[in-house]
N, C-alpha and C positions, 0 to 999 in steps of 0.2 A: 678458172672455169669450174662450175660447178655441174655433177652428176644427179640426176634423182631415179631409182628405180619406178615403174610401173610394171606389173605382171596385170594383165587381162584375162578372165576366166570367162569363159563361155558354159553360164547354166542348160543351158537349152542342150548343148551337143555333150554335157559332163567333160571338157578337154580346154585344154590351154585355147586362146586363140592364137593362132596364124597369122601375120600380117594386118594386124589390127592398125589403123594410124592412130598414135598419141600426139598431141602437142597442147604444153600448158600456155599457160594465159596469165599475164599481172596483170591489174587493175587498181595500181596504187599511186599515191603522188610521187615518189623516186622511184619506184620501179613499178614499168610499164611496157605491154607488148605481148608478142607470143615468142614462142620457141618452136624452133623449126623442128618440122612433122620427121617422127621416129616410127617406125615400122616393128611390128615385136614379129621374136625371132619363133622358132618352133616349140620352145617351153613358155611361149604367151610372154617373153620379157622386152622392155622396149629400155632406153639405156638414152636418156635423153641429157645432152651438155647446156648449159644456158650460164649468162653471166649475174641473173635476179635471182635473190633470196626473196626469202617471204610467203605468204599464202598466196598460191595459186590456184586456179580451174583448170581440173583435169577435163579434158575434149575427148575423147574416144569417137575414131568414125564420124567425127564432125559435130557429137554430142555431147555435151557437158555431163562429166559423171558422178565426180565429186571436188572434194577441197583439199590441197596437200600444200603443208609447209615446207618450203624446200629451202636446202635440198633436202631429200626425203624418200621415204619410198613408199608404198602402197599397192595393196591387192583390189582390183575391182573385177567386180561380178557384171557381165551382160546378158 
């Protein structure tokens, strides 16, 4: 099993987000699907398991936000 970091920042409020939903996304011929929805904690971190490598779509809140190679980690700004 693999880990990928997501931290969530919230520009609007200047603070971590709170209970943001994370969950990536494959879109590839061997690896395909999502990974079940991660909640970030109160420093904006969400700590998501999944068994696909590769480039994924990061989702935030049901949104697509960026691209991350996982596993992996990355900071997004909302």
């Amino acid at each position: 099993m693999h880990t990928s970091i997501i931290k969530v920042y919230n520009a609007r409020y200047g603070k971590w987000e709170q209970n943001a939903k994370v969950v990536l996304f494959w879109n590839g011929l061997l690896n395909s699907g999502f990974s079940k929805a991660v909640y970030t904690n109160a420093q904006g971190v969400a700590e998501v398991q999944h068994a696909s490598t590769g480039m994924a779509d990061v989702h935030v809140n049901g949104k697509f936000r960026e691209k991350l190679r996982t596993p992996g980690a990355i900071t997004i700004t909302i």
